[in-house]
ChimeraX commands (.cxc) that place a marker at each C-alpha (Angstrom):
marker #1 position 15.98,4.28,12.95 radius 0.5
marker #1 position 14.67,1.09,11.09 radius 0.5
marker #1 position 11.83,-0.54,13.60 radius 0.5
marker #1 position 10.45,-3.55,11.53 radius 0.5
marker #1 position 8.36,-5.10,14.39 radius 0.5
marker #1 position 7.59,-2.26,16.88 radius 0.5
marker #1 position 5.59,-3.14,20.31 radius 0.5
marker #1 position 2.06,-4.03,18.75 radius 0.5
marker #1 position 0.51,-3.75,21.98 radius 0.5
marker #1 position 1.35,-0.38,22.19 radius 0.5
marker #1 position -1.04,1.90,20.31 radius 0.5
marker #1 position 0.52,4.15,19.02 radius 0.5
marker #1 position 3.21,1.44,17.25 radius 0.5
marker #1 position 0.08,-0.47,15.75 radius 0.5
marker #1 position 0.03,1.87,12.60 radius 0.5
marker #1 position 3.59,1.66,11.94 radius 0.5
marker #1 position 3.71,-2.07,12.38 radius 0.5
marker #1 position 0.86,-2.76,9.91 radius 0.5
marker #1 position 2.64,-0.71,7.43 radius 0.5
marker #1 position 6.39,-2.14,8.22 radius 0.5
marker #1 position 4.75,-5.53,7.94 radius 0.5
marker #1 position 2.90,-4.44,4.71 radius 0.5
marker #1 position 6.51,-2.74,3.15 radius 0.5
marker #1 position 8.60,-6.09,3.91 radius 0.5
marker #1 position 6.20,-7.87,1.58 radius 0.5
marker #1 position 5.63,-5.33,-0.68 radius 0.5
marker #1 position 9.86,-5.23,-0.86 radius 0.5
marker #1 position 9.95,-8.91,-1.73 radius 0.5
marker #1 position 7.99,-8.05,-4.92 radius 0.5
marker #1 position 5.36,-10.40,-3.97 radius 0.5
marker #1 position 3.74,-10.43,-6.96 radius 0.5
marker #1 position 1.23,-13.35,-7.41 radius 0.5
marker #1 position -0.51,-14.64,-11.07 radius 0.5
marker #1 position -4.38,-15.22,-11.00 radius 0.5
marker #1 position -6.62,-16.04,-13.96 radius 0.5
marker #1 position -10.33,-16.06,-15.01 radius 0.5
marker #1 position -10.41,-11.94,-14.58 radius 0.5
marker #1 position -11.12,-9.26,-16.58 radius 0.5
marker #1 position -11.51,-5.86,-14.13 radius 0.5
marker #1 position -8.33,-3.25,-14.17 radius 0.5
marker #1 position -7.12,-1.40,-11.12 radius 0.5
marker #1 position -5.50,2.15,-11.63 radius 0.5
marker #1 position -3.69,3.45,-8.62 radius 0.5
marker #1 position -3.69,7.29,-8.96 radius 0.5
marker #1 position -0.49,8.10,-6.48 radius 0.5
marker #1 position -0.78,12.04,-5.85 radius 0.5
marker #1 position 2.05,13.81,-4.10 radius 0.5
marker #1 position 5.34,11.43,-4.30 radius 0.5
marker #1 position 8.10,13.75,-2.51 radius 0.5
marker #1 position 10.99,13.17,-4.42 radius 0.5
marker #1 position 12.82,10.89,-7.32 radius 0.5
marker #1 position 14.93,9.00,-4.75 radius 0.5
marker #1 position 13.98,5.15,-4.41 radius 0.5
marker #1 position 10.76,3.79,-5.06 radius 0.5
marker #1 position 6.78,3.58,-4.72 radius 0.5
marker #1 position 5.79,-0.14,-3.63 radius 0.5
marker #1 position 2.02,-0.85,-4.44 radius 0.5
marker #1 position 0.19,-3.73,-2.79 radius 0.5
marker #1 position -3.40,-4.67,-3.60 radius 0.5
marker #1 position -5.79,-6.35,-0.91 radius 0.5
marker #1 position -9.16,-8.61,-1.22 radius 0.5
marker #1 position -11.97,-8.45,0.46 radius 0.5
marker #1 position -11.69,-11.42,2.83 radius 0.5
marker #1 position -8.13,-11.01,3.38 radius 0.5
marker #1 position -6.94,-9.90,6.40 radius 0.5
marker #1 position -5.90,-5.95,5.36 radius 0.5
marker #1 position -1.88,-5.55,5.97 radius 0.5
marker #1 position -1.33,-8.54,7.27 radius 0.5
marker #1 position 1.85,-10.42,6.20 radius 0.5
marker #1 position 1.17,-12.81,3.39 radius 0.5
marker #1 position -2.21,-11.56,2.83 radius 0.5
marker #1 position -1.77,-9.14,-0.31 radius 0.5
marker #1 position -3.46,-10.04,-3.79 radius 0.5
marker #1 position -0.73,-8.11,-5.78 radius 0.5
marker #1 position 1.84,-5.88,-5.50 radius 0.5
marker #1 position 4.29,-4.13,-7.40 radius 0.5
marker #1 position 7.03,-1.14,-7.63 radius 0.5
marker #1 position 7.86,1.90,-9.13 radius 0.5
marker #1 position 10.64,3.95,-9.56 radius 0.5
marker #1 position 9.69,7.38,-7.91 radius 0.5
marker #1 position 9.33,10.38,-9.08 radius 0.5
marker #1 position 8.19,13.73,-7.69 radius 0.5
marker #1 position 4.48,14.38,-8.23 radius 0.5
marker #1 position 2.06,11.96,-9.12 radius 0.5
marker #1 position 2.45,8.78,-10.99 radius 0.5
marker #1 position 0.26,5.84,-11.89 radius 0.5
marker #1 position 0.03,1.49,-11.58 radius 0.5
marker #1 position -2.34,-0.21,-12.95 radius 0.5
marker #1 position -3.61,-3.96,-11.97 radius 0.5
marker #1 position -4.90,-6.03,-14.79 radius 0.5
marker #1 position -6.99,-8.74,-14.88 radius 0.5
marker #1 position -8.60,-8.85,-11.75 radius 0.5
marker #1 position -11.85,-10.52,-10.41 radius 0.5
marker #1 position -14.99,-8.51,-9.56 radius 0.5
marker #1 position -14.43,-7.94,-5.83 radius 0.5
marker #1 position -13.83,-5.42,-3.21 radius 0.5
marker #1 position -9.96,-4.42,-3.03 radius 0.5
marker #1 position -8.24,-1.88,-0.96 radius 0.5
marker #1 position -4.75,-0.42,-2.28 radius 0.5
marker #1 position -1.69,0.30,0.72 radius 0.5
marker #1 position 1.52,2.46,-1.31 radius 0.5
marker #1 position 4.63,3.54,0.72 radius 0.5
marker #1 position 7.82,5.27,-0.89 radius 0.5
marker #1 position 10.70,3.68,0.20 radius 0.5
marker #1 position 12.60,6.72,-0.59 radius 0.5
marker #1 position 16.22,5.15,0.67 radius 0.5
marker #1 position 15.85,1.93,-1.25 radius 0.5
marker #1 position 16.29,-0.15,2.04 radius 0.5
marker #1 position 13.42,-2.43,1.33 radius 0.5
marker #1 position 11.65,-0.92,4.66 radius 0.5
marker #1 position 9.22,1.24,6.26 radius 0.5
marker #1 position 11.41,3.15,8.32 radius 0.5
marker #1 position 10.28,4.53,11.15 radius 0.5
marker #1 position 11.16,7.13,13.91 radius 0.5
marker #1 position 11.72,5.84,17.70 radius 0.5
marker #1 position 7.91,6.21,18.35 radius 0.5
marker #1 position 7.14,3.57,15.69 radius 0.5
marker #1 position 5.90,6.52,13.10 radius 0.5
marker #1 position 6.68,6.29,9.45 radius 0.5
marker #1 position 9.34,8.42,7.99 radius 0.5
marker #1 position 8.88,7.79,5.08 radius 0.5
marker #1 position 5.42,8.57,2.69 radius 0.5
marker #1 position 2.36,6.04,3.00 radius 0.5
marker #1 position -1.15,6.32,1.04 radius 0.5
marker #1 position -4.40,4.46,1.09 radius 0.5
marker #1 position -6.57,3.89,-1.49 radius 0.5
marker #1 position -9.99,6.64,-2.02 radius 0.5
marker #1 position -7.29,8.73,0.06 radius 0.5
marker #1 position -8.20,6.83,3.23 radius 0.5
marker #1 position -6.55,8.79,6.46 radius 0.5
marker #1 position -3.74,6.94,8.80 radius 0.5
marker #1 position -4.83,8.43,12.14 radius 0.5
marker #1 position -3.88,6.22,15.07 radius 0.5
marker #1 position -3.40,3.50,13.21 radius 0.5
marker #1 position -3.50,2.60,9.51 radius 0.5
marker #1 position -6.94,2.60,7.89 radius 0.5
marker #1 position -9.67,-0.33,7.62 radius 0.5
marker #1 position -10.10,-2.44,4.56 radius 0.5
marker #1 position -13.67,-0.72,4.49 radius 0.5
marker #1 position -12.58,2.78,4.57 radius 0.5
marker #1 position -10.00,2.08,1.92 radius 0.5
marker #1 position -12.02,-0.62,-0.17 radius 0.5
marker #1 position -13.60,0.07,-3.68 radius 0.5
marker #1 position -15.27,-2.40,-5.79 radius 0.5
marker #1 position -13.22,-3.32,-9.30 radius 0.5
marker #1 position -16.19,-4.04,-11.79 radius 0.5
marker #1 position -15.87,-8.05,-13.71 radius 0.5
marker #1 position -15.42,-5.58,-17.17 radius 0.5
marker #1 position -13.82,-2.31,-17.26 radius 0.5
marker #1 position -11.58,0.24,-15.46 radius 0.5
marker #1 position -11.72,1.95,-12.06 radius 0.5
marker #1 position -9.40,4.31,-10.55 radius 0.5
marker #1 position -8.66,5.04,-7.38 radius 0.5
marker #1 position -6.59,7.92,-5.51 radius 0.5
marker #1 position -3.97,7.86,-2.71 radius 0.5
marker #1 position -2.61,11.06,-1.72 radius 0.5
marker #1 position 0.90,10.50,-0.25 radius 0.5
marker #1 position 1.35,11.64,3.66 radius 0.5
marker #1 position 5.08,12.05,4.89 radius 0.5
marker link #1:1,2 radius 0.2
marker link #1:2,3 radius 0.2
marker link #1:3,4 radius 0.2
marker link #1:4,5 radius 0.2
marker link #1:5,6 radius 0.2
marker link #1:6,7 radius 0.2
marker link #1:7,8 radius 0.2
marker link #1:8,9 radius 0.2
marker link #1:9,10 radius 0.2
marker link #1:10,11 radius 0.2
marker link #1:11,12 radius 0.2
marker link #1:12,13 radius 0.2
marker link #1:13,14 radius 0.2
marker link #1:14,15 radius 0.2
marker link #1:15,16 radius 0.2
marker link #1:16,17 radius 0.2
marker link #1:17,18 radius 0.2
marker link #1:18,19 radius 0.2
marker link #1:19,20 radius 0.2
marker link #1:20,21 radius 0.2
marker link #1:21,22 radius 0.2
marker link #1:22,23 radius 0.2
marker link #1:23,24 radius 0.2
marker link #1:24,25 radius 0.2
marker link #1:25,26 radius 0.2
marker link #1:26,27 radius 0.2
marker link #1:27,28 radius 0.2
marker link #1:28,29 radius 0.2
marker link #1:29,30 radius 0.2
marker link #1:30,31 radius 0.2
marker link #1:31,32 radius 0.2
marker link #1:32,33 radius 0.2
marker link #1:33,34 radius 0.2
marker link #1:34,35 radius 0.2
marker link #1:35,36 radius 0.2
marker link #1:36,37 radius 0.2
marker link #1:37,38 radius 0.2
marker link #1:38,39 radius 0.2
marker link #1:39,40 radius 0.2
marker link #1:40,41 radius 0.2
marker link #1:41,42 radius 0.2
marker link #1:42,43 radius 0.2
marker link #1:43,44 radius 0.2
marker link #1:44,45 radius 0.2
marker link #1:45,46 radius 0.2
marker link #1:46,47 radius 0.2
marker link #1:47,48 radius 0.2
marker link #1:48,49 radius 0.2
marker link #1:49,50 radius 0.2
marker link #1:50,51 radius 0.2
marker link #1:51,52 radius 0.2
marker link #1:52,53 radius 0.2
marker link #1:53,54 radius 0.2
marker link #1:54,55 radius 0.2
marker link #1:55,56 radius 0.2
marker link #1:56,57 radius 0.2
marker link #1:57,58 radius 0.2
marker link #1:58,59 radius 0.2
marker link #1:59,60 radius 0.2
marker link #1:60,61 radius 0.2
marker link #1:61,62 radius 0.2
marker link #1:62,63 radius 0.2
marker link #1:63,64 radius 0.2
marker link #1:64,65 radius 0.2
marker link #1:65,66 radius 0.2
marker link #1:66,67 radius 0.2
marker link #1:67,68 radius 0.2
marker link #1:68,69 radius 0.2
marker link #1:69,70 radius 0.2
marker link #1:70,71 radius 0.2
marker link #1:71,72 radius 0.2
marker link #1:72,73 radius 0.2
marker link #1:73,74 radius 0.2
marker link #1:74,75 radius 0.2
marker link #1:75,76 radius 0.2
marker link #1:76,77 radius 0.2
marker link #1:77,78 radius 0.2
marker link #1:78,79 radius 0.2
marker link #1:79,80 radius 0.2
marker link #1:80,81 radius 0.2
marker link #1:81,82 radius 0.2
marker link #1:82,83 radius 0.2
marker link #1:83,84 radius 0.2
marker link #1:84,85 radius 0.2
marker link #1:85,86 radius 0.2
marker link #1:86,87 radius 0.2
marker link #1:87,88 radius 0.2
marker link #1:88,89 radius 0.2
marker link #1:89,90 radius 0.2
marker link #1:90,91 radius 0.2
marker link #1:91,92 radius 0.2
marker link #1:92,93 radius 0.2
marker link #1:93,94 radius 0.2
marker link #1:94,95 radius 0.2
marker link #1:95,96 radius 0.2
marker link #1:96,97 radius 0.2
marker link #1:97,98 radius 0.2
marker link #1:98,99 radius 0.2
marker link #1:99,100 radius 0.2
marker link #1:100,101 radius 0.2
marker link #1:101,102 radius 0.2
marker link #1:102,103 radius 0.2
marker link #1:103,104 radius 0.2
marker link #1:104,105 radius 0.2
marker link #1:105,106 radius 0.2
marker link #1:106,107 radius 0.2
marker link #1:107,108 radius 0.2
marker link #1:108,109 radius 0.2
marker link #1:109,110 radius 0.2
marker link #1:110,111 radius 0.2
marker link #1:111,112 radius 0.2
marker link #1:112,113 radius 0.2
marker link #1:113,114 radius 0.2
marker link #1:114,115 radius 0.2
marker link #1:115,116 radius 0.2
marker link #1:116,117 radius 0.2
marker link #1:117,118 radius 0.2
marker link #1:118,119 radius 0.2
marker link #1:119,120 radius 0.2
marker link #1:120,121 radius 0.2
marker link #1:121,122 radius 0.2
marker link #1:122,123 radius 0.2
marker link #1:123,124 radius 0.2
marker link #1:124,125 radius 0.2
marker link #1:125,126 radius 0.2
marker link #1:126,127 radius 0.2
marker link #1:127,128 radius 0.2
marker link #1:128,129 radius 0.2
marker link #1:129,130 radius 0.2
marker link #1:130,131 radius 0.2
marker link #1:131,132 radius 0.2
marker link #1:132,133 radius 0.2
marker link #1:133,134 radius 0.2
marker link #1:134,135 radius 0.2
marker link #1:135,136 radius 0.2
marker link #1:136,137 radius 0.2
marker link #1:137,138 radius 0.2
marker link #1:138,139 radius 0.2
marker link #1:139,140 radius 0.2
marker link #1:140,141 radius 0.2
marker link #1:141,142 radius 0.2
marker link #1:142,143 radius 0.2
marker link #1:143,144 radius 0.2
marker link #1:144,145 radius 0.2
marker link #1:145,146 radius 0.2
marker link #1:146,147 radius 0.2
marker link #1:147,148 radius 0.2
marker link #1:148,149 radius 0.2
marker link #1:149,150 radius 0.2
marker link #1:150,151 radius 0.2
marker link #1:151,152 radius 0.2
marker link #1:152,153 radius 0.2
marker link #1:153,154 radius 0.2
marker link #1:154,155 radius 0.2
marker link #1:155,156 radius 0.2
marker link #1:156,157 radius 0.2
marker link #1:157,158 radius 0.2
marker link #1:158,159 radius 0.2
view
């Protein structure tokens, strides 16, 4: 069952509406140009099930509001495959960022979720933040991308 706005004042729908909300944008392909940067992002994705659809990547600021429709820095796609695969965000300002991935494995351009509002299909945080309850904070998932050089970051895929 697709669910793209559960109940958010039910509890146990908030984590599965943060990352429905987060998969409709990240579907769009809302990809957005900035300038004046020089930091790189590599998204280490660890554990992608299968080769079927793809793996949508979506970048946060600090100061944004984490998940939250309209509020991503960057995002992009993949094609999946099984095992682990890597995207990589150029040109980026010195800040804090935190990564949200999901693998829309039937190529529906959503999250889908079960009748209790929970996920389907795989999700992943960035420095392999946990999804208990609800979908991670920007804090637990943040790290800081440096104004020269490379930093990499891992999300383990949880299905």
């Amino acid at each position: 069952m697709t669910r793209p706005f559960p109940d958010l004042t039910c509890r146990s729908f908030r984590r599965a509406a943060a990352l429905t909300a987060f998969a409709i944008l990240a579907a769009a392909g809302a990809m957005t140009s900035h300038s004046a940067a020089a930091g790189e992002l590599r998204v280490a994705v660890e554990g992608v099930k299968g080769d079927q659809g793809s793996v949508r990547v979506a970048i946060y600021r600090a100061g944004s509001k984490f998940l939250a429709p309209g509020q991503e820095y960057s995002a992009m796609y993949q094609q999946a495959r099984a095992g682990d695969l890597t995207v990589v965000f150029g040109d980026l300002p010195n800040d804090r960022y935190a990564v949200a991935v999901f693998h829309d494995e039937n190529g529906n351009a959503e999250l889908d979720a079960n009748l209790l509002g929970i996920p389907l299909e795989g999700i992943a945080f960035s420095e392999r933040a946990a999804a208990t309850f609800g979908p991670p904070s920007f804090d637990a998932a943040a790290l800081t991308v440096p104004a020269e050089g490379q930093v990499t970051t891992h999300a383990t895929m949880s299905y």
